[in-house]
N, C-alpha and C positions, 0 to 999 in steps of 0.2 A: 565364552569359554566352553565350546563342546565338549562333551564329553572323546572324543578322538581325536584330540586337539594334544600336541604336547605340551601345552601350559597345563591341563589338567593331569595327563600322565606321567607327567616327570617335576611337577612341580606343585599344584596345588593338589592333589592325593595325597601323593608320598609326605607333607607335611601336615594334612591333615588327620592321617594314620600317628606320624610323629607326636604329635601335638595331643592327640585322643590315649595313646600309650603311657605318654609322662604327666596327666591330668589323674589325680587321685579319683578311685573308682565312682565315688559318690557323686563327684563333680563330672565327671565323662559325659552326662548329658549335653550339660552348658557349654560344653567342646564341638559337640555333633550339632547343636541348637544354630550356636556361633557360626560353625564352617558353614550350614546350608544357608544363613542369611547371607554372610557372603560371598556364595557362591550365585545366591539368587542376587545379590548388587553388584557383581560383574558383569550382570548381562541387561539385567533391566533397572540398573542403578536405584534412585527411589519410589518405582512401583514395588520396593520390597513392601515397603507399607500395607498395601493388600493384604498381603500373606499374612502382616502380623493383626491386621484389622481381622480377616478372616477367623484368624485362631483364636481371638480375643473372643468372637462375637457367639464362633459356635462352641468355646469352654461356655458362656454362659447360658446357651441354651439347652447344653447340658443338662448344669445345676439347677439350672431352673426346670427342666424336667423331673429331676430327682428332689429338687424339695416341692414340688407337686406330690409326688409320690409320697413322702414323707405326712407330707398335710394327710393325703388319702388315707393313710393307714393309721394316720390319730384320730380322723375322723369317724373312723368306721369301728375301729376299737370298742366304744361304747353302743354299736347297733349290734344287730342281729336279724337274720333273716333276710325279709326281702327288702330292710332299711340299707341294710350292707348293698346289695345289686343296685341298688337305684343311684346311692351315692358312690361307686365305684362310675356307675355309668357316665355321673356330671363330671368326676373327674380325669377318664379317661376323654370326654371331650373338650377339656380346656387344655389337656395335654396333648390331642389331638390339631389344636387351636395353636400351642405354642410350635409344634413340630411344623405346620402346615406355615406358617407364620418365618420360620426359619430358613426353610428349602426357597419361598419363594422370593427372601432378600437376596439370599445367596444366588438365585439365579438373575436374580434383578441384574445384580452388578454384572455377572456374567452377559448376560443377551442384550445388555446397554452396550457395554467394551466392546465386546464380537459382534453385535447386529446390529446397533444404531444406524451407520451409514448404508447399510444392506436395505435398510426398510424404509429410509428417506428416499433411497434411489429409486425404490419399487412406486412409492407412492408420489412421488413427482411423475414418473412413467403415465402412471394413472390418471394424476392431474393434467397432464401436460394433452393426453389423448382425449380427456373432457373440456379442455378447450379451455381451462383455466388459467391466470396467470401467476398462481398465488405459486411459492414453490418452497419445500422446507432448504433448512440449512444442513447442510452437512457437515461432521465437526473433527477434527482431528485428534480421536482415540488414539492411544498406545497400549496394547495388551501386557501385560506381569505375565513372564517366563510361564509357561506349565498350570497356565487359572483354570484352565478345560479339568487338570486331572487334580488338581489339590480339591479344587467346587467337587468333584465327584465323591474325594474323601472323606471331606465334612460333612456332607449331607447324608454318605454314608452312615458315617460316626454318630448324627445325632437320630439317625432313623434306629439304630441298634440302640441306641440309649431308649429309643421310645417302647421300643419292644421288648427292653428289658433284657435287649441278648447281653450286654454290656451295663457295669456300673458305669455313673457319668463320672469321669475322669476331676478329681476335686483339683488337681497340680496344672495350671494352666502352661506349665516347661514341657510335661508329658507327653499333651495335645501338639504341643509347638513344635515337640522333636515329630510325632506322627508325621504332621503336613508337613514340615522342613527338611526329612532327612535328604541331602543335597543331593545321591545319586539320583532318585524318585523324581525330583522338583522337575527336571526339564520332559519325558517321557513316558512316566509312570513306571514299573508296571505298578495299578492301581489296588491298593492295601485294601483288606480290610482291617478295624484298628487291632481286632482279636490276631490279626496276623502276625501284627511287628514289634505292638507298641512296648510291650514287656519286653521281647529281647532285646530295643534300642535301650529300654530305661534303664536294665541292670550294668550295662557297662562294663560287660564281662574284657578280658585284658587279650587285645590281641595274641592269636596261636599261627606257630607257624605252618599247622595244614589248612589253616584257612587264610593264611596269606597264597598260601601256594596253589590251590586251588582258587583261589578270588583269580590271581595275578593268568592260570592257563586259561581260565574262564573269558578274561580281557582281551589275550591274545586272541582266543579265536572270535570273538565278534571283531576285533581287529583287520580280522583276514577277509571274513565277510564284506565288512565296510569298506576298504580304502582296496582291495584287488578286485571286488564287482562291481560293489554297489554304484562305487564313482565312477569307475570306468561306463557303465553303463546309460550315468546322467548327461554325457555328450549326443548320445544317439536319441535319447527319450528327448532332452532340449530340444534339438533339432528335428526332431517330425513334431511335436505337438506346438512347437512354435511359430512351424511355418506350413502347416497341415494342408496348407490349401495346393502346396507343390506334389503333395506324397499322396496316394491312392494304392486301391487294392493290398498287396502281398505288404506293401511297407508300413501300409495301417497296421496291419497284425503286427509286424516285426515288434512297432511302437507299443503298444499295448503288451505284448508276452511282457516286451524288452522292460517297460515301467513295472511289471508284475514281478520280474525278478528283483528290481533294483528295491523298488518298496520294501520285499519281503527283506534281502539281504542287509536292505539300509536299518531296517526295525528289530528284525528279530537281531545282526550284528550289535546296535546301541542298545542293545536289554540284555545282550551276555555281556557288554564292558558294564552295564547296573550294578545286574545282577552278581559278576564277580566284583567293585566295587566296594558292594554291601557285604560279600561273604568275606572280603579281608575284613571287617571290623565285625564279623560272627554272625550278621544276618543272613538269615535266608528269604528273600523277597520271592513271592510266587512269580511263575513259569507262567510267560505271555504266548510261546508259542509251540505246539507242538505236532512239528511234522503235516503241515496244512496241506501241502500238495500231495496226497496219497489220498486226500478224502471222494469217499464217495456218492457225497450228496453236499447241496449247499449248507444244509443244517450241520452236518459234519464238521465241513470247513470251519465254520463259526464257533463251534467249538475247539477247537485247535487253530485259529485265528483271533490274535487280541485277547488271548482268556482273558484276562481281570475284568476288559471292556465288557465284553460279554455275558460274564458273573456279576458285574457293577448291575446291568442293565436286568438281568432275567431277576438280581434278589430285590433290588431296589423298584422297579417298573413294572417287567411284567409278571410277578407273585402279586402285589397290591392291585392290579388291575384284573386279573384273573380269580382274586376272592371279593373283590367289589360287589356292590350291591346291584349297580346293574345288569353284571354277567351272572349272578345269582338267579334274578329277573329272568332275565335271556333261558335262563339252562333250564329254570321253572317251566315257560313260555314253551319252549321248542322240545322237551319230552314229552310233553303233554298235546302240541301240533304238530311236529315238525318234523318229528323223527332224531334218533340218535347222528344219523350222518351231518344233516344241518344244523343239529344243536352242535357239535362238535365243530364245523366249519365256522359259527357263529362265533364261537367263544374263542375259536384259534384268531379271526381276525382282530375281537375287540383287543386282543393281550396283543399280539405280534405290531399291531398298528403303529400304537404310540412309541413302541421298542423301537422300531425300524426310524420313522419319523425323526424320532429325538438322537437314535444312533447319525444318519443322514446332519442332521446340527450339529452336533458337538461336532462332526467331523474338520468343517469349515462352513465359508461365509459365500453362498452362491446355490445357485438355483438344480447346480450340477450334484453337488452335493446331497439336496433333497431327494432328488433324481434317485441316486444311487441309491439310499434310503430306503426308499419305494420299490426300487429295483430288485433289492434281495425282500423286500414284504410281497411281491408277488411271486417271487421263485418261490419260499420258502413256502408260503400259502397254497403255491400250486402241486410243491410235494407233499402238502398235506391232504388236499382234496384230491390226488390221483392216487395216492397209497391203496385203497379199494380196487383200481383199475390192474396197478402193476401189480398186483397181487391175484389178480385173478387170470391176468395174460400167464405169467410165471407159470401157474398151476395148468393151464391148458398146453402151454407149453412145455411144460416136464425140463423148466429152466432150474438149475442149480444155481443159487445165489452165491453160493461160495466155489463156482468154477473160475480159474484163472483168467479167463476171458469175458466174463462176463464183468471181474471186477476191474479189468482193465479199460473198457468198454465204462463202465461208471465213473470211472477216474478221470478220463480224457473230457467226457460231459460234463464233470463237475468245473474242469479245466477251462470249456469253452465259458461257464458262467464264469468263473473266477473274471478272465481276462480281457471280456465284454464291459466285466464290470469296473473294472479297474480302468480300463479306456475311458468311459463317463467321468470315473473320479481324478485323474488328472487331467483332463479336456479343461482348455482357458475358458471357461465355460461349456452351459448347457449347450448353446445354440453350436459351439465348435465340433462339443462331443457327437452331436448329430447329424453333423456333418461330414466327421471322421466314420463314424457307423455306415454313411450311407455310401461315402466313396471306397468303402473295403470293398465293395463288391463288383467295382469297377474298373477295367482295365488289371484284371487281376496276373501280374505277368511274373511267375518266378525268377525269369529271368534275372532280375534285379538284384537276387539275393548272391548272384556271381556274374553280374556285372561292371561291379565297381564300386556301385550305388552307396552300399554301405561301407565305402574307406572315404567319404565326403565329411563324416561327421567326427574327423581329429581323433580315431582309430583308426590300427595297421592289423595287417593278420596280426600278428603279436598279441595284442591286444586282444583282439578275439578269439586266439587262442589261449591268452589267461582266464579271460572269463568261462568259457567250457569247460577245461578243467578244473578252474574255482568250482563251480556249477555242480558236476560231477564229485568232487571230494566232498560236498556240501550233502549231497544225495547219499553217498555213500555211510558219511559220517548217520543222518537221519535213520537211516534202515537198521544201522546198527545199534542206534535208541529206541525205533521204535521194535525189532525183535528183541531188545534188551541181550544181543549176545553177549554183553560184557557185564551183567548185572546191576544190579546200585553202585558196585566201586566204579563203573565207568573205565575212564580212561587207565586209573591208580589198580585196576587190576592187571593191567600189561605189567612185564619186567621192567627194570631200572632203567636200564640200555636199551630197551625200546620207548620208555617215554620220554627219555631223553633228547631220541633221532628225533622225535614227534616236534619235543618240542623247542628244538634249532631250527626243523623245518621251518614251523609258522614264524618265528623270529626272521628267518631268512626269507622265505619267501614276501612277508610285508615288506622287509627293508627295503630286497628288491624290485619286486613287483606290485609295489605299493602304485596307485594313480596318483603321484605327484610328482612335482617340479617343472622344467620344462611343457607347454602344451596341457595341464592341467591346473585347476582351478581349485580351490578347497570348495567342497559342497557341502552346504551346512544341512545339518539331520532334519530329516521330512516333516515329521513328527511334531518336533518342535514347535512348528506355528500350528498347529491343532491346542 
């Protein structure tokens, strides 16, 4: 039951809005609780269990952080001084003990489900080249809907319980609705608890500008998803499946061609969430914003995946950035090294494990890692040349903010973007290196009006809905991000203009939706991350 699916649109929503509306306020949770388990056992039947294993385990390690604390402050009640410090200390280290204790269950079950067979394959490889004949088993895991981004929330959850940005939640329904609310379960975008958890719990009563705002919100990742994104999975299928036929110009086509559909297919499923959530009064944070106008990698990453990205920099790399050994390090290299290497030093130790562990959660392959590594060395390299561009600029009497120069930054960040996204849907590493290397070969425009591209069960038609999708999509962006329409957005136009607005997108899905005839349902990309 994807969320673009019309069992969810016209049937499992619309009765779960019902069913949350005539539920007495108090009780509205157990309604919200209810619909995501079943929402999560229509897809992954009984790995719902996880979910409620998950929520069981990290409520308790909660409380169990919070009556540590508890203990601490009866204990120290009767000290003073430096008896206070010392026994604040023991107890911040056994609640450091529990916290540490927690993340690495939670990741346990996570990198057993997703990486078991990954690493039995890797290490038979290895045996098998030592000449051994001993060989592990491989076992048949099934993943629970959405474990990548509920794991993220939890460990979130009990990290802010340890830092005391958050009390630990005493109501273990609280916690449940947190990780369960059903738009969230299958793609995130990924909460933190300070984000949601009280507006889910109060069970405020459905309003009609938030139905109607949820419901425009729907439409247009609608439009996104089912008039590009899909259309665009016949042509991305067909060259990276059979890659070894297509070279030069049509390696690129594949790569932009997967870079639109990915964005269209993600950021589309996080406005149908996101409006989702706003018909029952949530507002769930913003996953993307306006990614292709950025003009550096670091840029993009911020306006690519936000929660992913904010999951990663509060959770990752803040705690590895005030570590003990980048302490060390910073001590070490002011003192030899200089400020330029001390600063390169400390950018890699944080950025490493960020990229690394972004590159894993991503998926289960070698290409993935890859990718991982891919933006820790861009990202690394605009840090260690920020000195260089900076001092070319100055001899060159460049304007940073002339129109051409930030066009010129754009298109470069472009060429990363879509380099990198080739790796990340390549059937692997070994394919995606083989797609890199044949771009440069037999490089013939031709192709692009030769035919080449009406092989892949697209007509013009088709590709001329996608361009102007393409285009309305850009359009729409520019005008968020100069904010020409303010915070009211769209509800600042007239009646009779958002009205035309919004039979367009109605009409234009119905019509030019990519189904029936010669299409396929594509299920959301995301999903299996």
């Amino acid at each position: 039951m994807a969320y673009h699916t019309l069992i969810y649109l016209f049937l499992f929503l619309p009765i779960a809005l019902l069913a949350y509306q005539l539920t007495p306020q108090k009780k509205r949770w157990v309604t919200l609780v209810l619909s995501g388990y079943l929402f999560f056992w229509s897809i992954s039947g009984k790995l719902v269990f996880y979910l409620i294993g998950t929520t069981l385990f990290t409520h308790y390690t909660g409380v169990w952080l919070s009556w540590m604390r508890l203990q601490r402050d009866a204990a120290i009640s009767e000290l003073s001084g430096e008896e206070q410090a010392v026994t604040k200390r023991q107890y911040k280290k056994k609640e450091k003990i529990i916290l540490a204790a927690g993340v690495i269950l939670l990741l346990s079950v996570l990198i057993y489900l997703k990486y078991y067979n990954f690493f039995v394959q890797n290490v038979n490889i290895l045996l098998g080249s030592a000449g051994s004949s001993i060989l592990l088993r491989s076992r048949e895991l099934v993943l629970p809907i959405g474990i990548s981004f509920y794991t993220l929330q939890a460990i979130g959850y009990m990290a802010d319980v340890y830092w005391e940005k958050i009390p630990a939640q005493r109501h273990p329904g609280k916690l449940a609705l947190f990780l369960g609310f059903f738009p969230q379960i299958m793609e995130g975008p990924i909460s933190m608890y300070s984000q949601t958890a009280e507006r889910l719990w109060e069970g405020a009563a459905l309003q009609r500008e938030n139905l109607s705002r949820g419901s425009v919100r729907i439409l247009w990742g609608l439009f996104q998803k089912v008039l590009i994104a899909d259309r665009l999975y016949l042509i991305v299928q067909g060259i990276f499946d059979n890659y070894e036929n297509y070279h030069g110009v049509m390696i690129v086509v594949a790569a932009v061609a997967y870079t639109v559909q990915l964005y269209m297919e993600f950021s589309g499923c996080m406005d149908i969430i996101i409006g989702s959530g706003r018909m029952f009064g949530i507002i769930l944070p913003e996953n993307f914003r306006q990614p292709f106008i950025s003009k550096s990698a670091a840029e993009f990453w911020r306006r690519w995946h936000i929660t992913l990205g904010v999951w990663f920099k509060t959770y990752v790399f803040y705690p590895v950035s005030m570590s003990s050994l980048v302490k060390k390090w910073n001590k070490f290299g002011r003192a030899h090294l200089g400020k330029y290497a001390t600063k390169l030093g400390i950018s890699a130790f944080a950025l490493f494990p960020v990229w690394l562990c972004n590159g894993l959660w991503h998926g289960v392959g070698w290409h993935y890692i890859f990718y991982g590594m891919y933006y820790f060395v861009i990202l690394f390299c605009e840090i260690a040349l920020e000195p260089v561009k900076n001092k070319c600029i100055e001899i060159c009497h460049i304007k940073e903010d002339a129109f051409y120069v930030k066009i010129l930054r754009i298109l470069k960040t472009w060429v990363i973007i879509f380099v990198g996204e080739l790796f990340f849907r390549a059937n692997g590493l070994y394919a995606g290196l083989k797609m890199f290397q044949s771009m440069f070969h037999d490089f013939e425009f031709r192709r692009l009006w030769d035919g080449t591209l009406l092989t892949f069960g697209l007509d013009q038609a088709d590709y001329g809905v996608v361009i102007i999708g393409c285009v309305i999509v850009a359009i729409v962006g520019m005008i968020k991000e100069r904010n020409l329409l303010g915070d009211l957005g769209i509800w600042k136009l007239r009646l009779p203009v958002r009205w035309a607005l919004y039979y367009g997108l109605i009409f234009a899905i119905v019509i030019f939706g990519a189904y029936g005839a010669g299409y396929q349902q594509v299920d959301m990309i995301y999903a299996g991350f």
